[in-house]
VEXTOR-409210 format. One record per residue: residue number from 1; x, y, z of N, C-alpha, C in turn. Coordinates in Angstrom, 2 decimals, m for minus. Each point is the difference from the previous one (the first is absolute). Layout:
<nodes>
+-------+---------+---------+---------+---------+---------+---------+---------+---------+---------+
: dolum :     n.X :     n.Y :     n.Z :    ca.X :    ca.Y :    ca.Z :     c.X :     c.Y :     c.Z :
+-------+---------+---------+---------+---------+---------+---------+---------+---------+---------+
:   NUM :       X :       Y :       Z :       X :       Y :       Z :       X :       Y :       Z :
...
+-------+---------+---------+---------+---------+---------+---------+---------+---------+---------+
</nodes>
This chain:
<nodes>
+-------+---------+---------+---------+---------+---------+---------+---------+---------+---------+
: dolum :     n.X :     n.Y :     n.Z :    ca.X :    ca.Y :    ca.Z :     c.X :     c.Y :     c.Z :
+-------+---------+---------+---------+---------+---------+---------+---------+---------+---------+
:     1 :    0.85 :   m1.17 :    0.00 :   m0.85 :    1.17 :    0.00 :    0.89 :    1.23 :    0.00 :
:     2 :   m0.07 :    0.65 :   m0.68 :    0.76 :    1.32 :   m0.36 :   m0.33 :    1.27 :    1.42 :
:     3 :   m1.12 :   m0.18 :   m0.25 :   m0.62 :    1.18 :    0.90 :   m1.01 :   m0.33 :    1.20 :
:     4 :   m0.21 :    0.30 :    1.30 :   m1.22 :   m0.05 :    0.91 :   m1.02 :    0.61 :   m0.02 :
:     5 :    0.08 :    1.49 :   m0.57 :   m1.06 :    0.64 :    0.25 :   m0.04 :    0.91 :   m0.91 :
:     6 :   m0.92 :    0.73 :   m0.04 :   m0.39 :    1.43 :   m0.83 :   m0.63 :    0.81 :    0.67 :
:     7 :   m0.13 :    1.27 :   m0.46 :   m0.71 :    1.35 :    1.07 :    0.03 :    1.22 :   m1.04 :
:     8 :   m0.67 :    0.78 :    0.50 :    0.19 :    1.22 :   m0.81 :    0.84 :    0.90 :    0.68 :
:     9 :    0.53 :    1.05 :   m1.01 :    1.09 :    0.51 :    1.00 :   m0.43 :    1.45 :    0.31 :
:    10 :    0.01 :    0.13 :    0.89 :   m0.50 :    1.35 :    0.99 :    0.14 :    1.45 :   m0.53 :
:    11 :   m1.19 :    0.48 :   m0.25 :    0.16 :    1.31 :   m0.61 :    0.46 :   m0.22 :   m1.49 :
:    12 :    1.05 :   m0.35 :   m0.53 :    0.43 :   m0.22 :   m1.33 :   m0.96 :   m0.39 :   m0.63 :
:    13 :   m0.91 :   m1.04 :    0.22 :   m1.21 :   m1.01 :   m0.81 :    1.35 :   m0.97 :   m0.39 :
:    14 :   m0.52 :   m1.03 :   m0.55 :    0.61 :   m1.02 :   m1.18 :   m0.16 :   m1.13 :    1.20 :
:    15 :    0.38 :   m1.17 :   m0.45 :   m0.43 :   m1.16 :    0.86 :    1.94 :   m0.45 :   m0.41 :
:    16 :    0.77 :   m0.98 :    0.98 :    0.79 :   m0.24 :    0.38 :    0.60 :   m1.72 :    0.58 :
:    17 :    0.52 :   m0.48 :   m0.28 :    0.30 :   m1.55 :    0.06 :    1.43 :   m0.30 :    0.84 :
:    18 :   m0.27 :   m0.75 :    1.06 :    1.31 :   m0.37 :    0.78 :   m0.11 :   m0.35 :    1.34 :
:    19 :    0.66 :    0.28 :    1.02 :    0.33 :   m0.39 :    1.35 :   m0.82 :    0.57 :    0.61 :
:    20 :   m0.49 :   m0.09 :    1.08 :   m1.13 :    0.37 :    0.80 :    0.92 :    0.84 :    1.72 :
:    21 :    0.26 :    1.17 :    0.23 :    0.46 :    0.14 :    1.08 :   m0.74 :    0.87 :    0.77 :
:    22 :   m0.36 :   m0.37 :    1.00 :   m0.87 :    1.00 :    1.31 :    0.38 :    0.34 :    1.11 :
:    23 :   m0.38 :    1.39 :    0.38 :    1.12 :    0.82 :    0.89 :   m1.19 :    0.86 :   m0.02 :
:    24 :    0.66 :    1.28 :    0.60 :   m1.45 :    1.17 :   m0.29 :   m0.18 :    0.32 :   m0.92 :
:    25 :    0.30 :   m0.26 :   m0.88 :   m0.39 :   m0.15 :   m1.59 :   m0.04 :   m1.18 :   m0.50 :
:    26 :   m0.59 :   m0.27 :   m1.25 :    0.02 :   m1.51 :   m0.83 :    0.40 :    0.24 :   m1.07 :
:    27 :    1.16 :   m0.52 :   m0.45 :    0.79 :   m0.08 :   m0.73 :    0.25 :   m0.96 :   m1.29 :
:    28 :   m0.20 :   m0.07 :   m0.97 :    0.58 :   m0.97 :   m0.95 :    2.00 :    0.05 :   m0.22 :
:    29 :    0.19 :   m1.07 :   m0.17 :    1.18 :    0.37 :   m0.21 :    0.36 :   m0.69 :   m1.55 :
:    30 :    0.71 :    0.12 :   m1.06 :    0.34 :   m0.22 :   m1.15 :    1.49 :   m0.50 :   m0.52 :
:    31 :   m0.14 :   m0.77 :   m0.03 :    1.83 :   m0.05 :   m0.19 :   m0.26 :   m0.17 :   m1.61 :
:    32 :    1.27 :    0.84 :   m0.51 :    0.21 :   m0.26 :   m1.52 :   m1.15 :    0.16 :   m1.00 :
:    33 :   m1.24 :    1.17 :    0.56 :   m1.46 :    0.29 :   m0.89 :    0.10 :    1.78 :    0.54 :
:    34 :   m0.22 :    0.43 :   m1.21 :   m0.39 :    1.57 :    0.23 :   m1.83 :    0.16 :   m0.74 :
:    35 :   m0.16 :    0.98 :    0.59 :   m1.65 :    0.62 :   m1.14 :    0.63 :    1.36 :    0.06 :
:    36 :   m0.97 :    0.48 :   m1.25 :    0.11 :    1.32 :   m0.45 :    0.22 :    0.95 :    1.23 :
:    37 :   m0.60 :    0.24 :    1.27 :   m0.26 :    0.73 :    1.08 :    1.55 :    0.32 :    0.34 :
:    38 :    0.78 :    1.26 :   m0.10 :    0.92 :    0.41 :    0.92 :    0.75 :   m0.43 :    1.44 :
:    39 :    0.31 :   m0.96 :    0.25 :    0.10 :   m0.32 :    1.58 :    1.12 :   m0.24 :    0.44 :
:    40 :    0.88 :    0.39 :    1.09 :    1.58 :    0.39 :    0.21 :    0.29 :   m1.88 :    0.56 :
:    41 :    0.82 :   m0.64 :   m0.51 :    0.04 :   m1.56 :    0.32 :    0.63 :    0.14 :    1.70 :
:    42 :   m0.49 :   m1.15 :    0.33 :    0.67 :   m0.21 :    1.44 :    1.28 :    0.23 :    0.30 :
:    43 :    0.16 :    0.77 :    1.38 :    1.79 :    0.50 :    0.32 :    0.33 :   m1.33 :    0.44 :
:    44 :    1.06 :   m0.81 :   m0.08 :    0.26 :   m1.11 :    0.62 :    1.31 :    0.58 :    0.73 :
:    45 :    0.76 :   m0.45 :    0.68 :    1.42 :    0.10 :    0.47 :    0.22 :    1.12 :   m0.39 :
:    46 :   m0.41 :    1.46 :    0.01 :    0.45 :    1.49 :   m1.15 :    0.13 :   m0.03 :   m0.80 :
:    47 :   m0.23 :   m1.13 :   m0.47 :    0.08 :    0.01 :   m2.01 :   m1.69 :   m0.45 :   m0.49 :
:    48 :   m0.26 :    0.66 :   m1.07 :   m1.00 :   m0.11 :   m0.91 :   m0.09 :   m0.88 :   m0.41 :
:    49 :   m1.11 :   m1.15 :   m0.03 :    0.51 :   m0.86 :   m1.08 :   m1.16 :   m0.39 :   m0.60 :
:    50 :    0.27 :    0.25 :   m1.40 :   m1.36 :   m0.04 :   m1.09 :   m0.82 :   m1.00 :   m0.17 :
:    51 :    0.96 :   m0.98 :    0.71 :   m0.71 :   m1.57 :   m0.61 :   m1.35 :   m0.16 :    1.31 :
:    52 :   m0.26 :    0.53 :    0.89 :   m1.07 :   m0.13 :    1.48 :   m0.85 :    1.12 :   m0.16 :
:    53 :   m0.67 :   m0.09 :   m0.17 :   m1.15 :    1.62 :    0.59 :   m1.28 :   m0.44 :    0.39 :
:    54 :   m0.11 :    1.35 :    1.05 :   m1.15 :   m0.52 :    0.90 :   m1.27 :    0.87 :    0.28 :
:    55 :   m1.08 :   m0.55 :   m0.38 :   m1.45 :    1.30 :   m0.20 :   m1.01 :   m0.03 :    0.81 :
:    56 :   m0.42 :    1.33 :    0.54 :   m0.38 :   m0.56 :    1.36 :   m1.67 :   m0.09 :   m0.91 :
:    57 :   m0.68 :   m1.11 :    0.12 :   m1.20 :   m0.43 :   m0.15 :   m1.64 :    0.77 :    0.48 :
:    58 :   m0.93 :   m0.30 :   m0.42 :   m1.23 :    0.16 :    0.78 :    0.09 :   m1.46 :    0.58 :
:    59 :   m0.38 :   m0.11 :    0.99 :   m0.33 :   m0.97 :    1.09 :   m1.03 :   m1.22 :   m0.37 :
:    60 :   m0.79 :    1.30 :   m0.38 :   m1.39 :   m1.34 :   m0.28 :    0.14 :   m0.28 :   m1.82 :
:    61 :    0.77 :    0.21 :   m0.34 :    0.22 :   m0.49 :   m1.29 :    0.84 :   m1.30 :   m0.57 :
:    62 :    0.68 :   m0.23 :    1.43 :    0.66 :   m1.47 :   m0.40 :   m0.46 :   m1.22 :    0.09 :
:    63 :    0.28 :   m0.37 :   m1.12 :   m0.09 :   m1.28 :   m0.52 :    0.50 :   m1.86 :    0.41 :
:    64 :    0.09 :   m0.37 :    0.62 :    1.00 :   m0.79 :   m0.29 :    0.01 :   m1.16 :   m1.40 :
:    65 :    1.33 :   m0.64 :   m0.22 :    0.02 :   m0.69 :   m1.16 :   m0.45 :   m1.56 :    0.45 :
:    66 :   m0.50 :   m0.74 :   m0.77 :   m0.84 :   m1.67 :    0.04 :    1.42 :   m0.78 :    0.06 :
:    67 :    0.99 :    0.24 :   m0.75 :    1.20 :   m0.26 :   m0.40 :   m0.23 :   m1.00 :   m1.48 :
:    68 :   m1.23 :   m0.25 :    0.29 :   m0.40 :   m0.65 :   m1.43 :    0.02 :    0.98 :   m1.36 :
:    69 :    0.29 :   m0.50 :   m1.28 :    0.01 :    0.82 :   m1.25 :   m1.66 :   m0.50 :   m0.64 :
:    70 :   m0.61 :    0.56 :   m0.91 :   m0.73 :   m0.32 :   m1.26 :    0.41 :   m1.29 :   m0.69 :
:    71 :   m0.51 :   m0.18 :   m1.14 :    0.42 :   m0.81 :   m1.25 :    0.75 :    0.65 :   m0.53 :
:    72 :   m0.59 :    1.03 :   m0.32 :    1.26 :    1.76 :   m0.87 :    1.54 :    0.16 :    0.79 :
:    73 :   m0.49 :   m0.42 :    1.28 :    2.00 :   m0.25 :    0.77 :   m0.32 :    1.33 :    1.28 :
:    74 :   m1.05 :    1.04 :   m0.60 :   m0.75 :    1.14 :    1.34 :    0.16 :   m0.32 :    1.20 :
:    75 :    0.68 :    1.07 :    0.80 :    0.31 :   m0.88 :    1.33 :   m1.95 :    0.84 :    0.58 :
:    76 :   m0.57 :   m0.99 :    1.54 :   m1.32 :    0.14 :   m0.25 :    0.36 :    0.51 :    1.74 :
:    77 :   m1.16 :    1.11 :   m0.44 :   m0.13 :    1.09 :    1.81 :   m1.12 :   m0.36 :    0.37 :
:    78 :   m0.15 :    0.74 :    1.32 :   m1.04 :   m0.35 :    0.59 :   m0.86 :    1.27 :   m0.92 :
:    79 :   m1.51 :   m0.09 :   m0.43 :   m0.51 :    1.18 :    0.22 :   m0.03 :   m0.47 :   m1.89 :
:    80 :    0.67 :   m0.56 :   m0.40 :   m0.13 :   m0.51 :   m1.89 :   m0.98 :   m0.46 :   m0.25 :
:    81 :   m0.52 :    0.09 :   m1.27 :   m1.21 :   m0.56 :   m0.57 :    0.71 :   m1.30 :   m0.67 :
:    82 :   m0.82 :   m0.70 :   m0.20 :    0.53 :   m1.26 :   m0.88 :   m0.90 :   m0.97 :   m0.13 :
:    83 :    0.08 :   m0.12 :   m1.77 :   m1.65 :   m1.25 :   m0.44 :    1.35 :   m0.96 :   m0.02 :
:    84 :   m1.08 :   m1.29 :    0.04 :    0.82 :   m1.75 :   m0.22 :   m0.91 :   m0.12 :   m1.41 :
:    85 :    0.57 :   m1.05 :    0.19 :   m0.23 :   m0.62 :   m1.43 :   m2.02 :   m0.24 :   m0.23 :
:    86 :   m0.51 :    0.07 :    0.84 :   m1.68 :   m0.55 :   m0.07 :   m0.42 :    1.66 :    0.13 :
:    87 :    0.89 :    1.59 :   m0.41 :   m0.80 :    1.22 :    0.08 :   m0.48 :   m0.01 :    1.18 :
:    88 :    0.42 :   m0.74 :    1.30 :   m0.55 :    0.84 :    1.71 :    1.69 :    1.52 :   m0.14 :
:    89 :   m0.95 :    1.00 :    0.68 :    0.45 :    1.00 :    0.16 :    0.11 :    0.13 :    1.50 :
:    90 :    1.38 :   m0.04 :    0.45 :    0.23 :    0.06 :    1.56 :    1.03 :    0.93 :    0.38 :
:    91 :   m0.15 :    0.50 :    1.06 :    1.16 :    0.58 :    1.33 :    0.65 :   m0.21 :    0.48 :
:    92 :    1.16 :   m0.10 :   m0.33 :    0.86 :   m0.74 :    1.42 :    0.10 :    0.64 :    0.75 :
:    93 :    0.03 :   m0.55 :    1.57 :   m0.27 :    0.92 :    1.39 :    0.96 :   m1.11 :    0.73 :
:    94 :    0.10 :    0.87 :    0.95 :    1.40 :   m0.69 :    1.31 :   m1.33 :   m0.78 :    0.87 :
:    95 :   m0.29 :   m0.89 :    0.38 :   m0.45 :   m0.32 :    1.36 :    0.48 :    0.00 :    1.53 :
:    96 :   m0.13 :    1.20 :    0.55 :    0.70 :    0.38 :    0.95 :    0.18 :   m1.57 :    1.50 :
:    97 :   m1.34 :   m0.24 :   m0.38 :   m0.77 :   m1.30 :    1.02 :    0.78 :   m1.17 :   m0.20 :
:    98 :    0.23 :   m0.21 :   m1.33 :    0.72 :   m1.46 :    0.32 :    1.07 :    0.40 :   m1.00 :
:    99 :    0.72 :    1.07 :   m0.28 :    1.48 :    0.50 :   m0.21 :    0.30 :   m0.38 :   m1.14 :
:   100 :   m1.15 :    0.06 :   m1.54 :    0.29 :   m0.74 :   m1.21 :   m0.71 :    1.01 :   m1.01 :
:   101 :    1.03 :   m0.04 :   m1.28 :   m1.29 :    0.26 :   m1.43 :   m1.13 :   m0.56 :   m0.07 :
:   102 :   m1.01 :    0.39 :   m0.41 :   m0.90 :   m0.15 :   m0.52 :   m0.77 :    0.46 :   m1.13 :
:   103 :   m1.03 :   m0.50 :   m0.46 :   m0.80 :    0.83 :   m1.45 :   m1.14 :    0.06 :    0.45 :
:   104 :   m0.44 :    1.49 :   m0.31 :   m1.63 :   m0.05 :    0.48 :   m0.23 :    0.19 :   m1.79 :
:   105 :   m1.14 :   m0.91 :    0.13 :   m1.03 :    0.20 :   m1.87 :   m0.71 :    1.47 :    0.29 :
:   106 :    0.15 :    0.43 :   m1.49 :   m0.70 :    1.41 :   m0.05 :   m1.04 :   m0.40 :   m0.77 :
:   107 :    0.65 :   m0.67 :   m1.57 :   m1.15 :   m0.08 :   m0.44 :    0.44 :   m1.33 :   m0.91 :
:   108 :   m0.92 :   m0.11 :   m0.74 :    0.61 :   m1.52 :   m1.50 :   m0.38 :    0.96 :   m1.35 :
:   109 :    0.88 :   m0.10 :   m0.68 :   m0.38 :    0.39 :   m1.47 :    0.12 :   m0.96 :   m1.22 :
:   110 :   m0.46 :    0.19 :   m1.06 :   m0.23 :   m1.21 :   m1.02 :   m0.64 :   m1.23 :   m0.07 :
:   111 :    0.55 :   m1.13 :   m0.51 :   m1.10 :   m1.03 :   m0.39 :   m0.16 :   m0.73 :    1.09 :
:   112 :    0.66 :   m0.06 :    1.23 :   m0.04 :   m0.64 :    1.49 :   m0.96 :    0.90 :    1.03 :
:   113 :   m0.58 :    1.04 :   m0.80 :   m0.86 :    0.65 :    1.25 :   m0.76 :   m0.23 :    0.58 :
:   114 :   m0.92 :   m0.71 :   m0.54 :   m1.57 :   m0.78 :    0.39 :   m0.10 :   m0.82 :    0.71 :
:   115 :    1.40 :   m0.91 :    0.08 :    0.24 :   m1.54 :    0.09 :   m0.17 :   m0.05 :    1.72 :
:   116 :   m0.51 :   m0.80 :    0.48 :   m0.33 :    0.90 :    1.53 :    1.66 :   m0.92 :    0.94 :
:   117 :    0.75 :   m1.11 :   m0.44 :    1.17 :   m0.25 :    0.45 :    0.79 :    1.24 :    0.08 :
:   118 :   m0.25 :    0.86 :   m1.00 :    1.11 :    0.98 :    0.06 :   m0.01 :    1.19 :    0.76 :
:   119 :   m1.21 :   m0.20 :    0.86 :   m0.77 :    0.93 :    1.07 :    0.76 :   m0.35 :    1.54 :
:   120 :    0.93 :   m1.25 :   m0.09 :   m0.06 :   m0.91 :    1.12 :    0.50 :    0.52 :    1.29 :
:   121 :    0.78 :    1.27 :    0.11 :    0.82 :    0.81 :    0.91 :   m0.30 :    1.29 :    0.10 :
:   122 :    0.19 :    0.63 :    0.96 :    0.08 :    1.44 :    0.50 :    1.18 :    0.50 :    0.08 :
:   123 :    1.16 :   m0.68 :    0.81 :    1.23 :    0.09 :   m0.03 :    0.73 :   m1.90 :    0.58 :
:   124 :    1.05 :    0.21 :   m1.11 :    1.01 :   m1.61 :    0.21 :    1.08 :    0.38 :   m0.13 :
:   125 :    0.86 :   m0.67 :    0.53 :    1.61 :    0.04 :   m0.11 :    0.62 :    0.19 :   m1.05 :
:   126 :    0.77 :    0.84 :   m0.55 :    0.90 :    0.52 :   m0.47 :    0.88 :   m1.42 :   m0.71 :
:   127 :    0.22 :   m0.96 :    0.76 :    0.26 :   m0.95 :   m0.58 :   m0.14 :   m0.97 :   m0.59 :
:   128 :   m1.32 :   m0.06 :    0.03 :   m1.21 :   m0.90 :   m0.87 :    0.66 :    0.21 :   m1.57 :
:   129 :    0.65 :    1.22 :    0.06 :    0.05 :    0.42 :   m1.90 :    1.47 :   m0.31 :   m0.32 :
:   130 :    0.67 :   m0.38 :    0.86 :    1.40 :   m0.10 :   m0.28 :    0.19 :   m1.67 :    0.25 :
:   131 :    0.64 :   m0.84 :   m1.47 :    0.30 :   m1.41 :    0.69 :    1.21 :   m0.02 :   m0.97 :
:   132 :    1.31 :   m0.64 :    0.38 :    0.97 :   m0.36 :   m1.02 :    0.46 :    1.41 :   m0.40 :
:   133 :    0.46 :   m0.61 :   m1.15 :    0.37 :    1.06 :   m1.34 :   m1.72 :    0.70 :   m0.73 :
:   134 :   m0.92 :   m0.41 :    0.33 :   m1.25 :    0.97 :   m0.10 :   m0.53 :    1.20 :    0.93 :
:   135 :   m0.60 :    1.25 :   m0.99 :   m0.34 :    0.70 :    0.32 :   m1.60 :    0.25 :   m0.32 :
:   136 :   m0.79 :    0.37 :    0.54 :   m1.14 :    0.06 :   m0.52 :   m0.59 :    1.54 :    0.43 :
:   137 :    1.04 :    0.66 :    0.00 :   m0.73 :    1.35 :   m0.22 :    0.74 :    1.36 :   m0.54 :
:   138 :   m0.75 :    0.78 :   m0.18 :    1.19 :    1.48 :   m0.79 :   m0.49 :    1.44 :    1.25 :
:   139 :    0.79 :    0.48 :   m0.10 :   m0.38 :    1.38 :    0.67 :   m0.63 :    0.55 :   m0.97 :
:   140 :   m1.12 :    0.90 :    0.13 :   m0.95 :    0.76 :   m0.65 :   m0.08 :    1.43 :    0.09 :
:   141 :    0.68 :    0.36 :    1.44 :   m0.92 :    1.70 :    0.19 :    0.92 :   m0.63 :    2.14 :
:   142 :   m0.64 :    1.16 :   m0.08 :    0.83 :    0.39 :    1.76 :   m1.23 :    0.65 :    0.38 :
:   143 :   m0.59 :   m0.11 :    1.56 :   m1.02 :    1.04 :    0.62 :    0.17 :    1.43 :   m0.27 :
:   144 :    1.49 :   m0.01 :   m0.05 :    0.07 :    1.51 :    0.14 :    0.66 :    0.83 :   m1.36 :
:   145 :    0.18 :   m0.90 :   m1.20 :    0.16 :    0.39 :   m1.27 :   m0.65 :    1.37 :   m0.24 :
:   146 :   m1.60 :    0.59 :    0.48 :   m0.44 :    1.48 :   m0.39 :    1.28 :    0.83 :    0.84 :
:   147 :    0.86 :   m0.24 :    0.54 :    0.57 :    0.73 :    1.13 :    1.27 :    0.28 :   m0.57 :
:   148 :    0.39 :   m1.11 :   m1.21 :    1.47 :   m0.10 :   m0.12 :    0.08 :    0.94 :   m1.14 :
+-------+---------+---------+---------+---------+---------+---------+---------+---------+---------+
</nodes>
């Protein structure tokens, strides 16, 4: 897994990918990734060093990562949209209660809609869709895509 988390970055806007650090601020940290946004990289030992930089976040905007990818190779967040292969349209959400991914169904689209098996869940494990070298789903859209 490349990255843990994502957030938007404070005041700047733009959304942000990397290390998760909390202090009185919340922080992403980046090693070896810049975005367009201006930002002075972390002082380490009195020296600058370009390859680390660190943005202090909105709070309630982070993400964490599934550590799982797509079929496409997409690494998958919490808070992503993503159809499987039968057109269910789901959420992935953290389950705080028993400490796991999950998919809540939003909706079914196409020729599997009617079919009332494909009705069968509200929310299931995150891992139901992952077996082997198969994938059975793509990222679609993010909750907060109007935002980005």
């Amino acid at each position: 897994m490349k990255h843990m988390f994502r957030a938007k970055i404070k005041e700047l806007g733009g959304w942000v990918t990397g290390y998760l650090i909390q202090g009185e601020f919340t922080y992403i940290c980046t090693p070896k990734q810049f975005y367009s946004a201006v930002v002075r990289p972390m002082d380490i030992d009195g020296e600058c060093d370009a390859s680390l930089s660190m943005y202090i976040v909105e709070e309630d905007s982070v993400e964490m990562c599934t550590g799982l990818q797509d079929k496409f190779g997409n690494d998958i967040f919490e808070n992503d949209i993503v159809r499987d292969v039968y057109g269910r349209i789901m959420k992935v959400m953290f389950n705080k209660k028993w400490a796991k991914f999950q998919f809540e169904l939003i909706r079914v689209e196409g020729k599997h809609a009617d079919e009332p098996w494909i009705h069968n869940f509200k929310v299931a494990d995150i891992d139901d869709w992952f077996d082997d070298d198969n994938v059975y789903v793509e990222v679609v859209g993010e909750v907060n895509d109007d935002e980005q």
